[in-house]
ZATORKE-574683 format. One record per residue (C-alpha): z, y, x. Coordinates in steps of 0.05 Angstrom, whole numbers. Layout:
residues N
<r><up>Z</up><north>Y</north><east>X</east></r>
...
END
This chain:
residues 110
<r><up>68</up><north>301</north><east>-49</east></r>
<r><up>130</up><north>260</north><east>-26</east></r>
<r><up>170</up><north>212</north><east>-55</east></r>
<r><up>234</up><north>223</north><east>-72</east></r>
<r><up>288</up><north>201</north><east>-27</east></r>
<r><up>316</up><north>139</north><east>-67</east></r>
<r><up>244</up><north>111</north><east>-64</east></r>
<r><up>256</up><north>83</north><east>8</east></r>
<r><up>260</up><north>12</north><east>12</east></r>
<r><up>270</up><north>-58</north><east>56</east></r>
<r><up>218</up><north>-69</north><east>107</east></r>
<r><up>174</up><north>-128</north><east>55</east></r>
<r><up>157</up><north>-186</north><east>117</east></r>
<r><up>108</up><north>-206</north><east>55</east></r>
<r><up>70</up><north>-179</north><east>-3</east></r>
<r><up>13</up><north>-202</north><east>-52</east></r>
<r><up>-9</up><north>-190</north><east>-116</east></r>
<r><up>-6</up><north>-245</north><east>-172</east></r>
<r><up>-24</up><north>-244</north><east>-239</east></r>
<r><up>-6</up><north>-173</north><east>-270</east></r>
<r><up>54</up><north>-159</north><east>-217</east></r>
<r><up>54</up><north>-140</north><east>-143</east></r>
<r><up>115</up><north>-173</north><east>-109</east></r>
<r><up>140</up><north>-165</north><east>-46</east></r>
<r><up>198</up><north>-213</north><east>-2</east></r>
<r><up>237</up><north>-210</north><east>62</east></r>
<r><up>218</up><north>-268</north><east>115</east></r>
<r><up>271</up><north>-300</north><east>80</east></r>
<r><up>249</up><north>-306</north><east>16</east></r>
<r><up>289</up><north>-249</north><east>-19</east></r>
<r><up>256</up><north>-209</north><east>-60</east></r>
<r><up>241</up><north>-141</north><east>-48</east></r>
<r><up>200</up><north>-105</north><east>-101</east></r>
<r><up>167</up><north>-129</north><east>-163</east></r>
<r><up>119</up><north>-80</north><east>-203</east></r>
<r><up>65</up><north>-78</north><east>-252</east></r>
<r><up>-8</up><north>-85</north><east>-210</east></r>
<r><up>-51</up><north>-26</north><east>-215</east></r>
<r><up>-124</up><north>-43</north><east>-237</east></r>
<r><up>-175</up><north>-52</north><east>-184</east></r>
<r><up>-128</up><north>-82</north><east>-125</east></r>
<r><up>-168</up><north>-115</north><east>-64</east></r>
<r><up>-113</up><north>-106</north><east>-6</east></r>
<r><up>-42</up><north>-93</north><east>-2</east></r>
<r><up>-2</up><north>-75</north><east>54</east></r>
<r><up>69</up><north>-51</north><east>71</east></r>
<r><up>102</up><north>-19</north><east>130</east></r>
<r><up>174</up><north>19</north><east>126</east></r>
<r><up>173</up><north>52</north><east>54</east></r>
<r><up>93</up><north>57</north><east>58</east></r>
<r><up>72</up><north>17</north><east>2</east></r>
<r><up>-2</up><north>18</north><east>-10</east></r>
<r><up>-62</up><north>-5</north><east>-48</east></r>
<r><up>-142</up><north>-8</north><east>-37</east></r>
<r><up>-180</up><north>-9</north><east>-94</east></r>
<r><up>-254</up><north>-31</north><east>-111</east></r>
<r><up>-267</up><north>33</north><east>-127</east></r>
<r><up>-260</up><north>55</north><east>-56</east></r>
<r><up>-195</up><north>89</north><east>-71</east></r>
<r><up>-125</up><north>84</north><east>-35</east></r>
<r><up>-64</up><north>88</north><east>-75</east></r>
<r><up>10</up><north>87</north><east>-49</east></r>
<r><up>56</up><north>68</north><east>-95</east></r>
<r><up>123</up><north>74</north><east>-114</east></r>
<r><up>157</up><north>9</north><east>-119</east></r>
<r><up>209</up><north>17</north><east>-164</east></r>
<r><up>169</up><north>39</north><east>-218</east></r>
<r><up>92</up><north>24</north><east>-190</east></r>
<r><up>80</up><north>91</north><east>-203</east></r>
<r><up>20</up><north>116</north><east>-164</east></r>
<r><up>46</up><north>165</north><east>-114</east></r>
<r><up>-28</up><north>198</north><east>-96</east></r>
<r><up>-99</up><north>169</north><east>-90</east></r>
<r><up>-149</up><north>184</north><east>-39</east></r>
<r><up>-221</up><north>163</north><east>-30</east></r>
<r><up>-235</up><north>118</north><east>38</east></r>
<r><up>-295</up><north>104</north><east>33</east></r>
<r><up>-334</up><north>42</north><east>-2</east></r>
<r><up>-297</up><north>-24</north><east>19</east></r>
<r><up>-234</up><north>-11</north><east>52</east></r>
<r><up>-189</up><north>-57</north><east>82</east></r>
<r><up>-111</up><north>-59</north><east>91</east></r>
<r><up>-70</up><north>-78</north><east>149</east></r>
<r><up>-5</up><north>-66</north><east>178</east></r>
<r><up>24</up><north>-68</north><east>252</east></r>
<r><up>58</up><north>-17</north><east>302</east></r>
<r><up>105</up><north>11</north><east>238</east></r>
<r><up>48</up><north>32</north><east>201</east></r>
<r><up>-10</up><north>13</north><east>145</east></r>
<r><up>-77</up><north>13</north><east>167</east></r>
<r><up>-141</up><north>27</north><east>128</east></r>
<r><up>-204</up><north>8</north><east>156</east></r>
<r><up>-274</up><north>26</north><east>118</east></r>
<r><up>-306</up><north>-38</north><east>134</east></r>
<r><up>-382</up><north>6</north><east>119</east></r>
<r><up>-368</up><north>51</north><east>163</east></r>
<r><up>-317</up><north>28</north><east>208</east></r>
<r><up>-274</up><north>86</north><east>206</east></r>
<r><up>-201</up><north>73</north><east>207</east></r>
<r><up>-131</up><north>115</north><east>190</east></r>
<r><up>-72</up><north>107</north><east>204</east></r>
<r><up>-32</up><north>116</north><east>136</east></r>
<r><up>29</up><north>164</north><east>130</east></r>
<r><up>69</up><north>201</north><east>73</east></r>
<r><up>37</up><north>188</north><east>-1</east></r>
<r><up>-39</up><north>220</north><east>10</east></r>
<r><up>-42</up><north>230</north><east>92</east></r>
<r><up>-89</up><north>194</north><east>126</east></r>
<r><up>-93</up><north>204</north><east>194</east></r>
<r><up>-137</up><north>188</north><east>249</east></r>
END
């Protein structure tokens, strides 16, 4: 389940979601990625060419972002969490307190 190798991108120092688009910048200011927003978005976080989602539904999604394609989806739980630090995204179930450390589209470590 990889991406393809032209899906790599600029570290994003920045990334939110607004409106119907999640955008992501450099520290300064240049843009880095702008793509539709996938339904359901709670956090965001980006680390190297890791770009990924949590959703209400429990779900994470990593996500292309050229195209905001979804990459693959896997269930974390009931309310995770998003963070990233030490070259890597972070989910964090905050009902169970479990955490992964994120990897390729779908591997979630421990």
């Amino acid at each position: 389940m990889g991406r393809p190798a032209d899906a790599s991108f600029s570290r994003a120092s920045w990334t939110c979601a607004a409106g119907t688009r999640i955008v992501g910048f450099t520290e300064d200011g240049t843009p880095q990625f702008d793509i539709p927003r996938v339904e359901g978005v709670t956090h965001l976080a980006v680390s190297g060419a890791s770009l990924v989602a949590a959703l209400a539904s429990g779900e994470l999604v990593w996500l292309d972002n050229q195209s905001g394609r979804v990459w693959a989806r896997r269930p974390a739980g009931t309310a995770p969490v998003l963070h990233s630090g030490g070259g890597a995204v972070w989910a964090v179930d905050r009902s169970t307190a479990q955490a992964w450390k994120l990897g390729e589209p779908g591997v979630m470590g421990n």
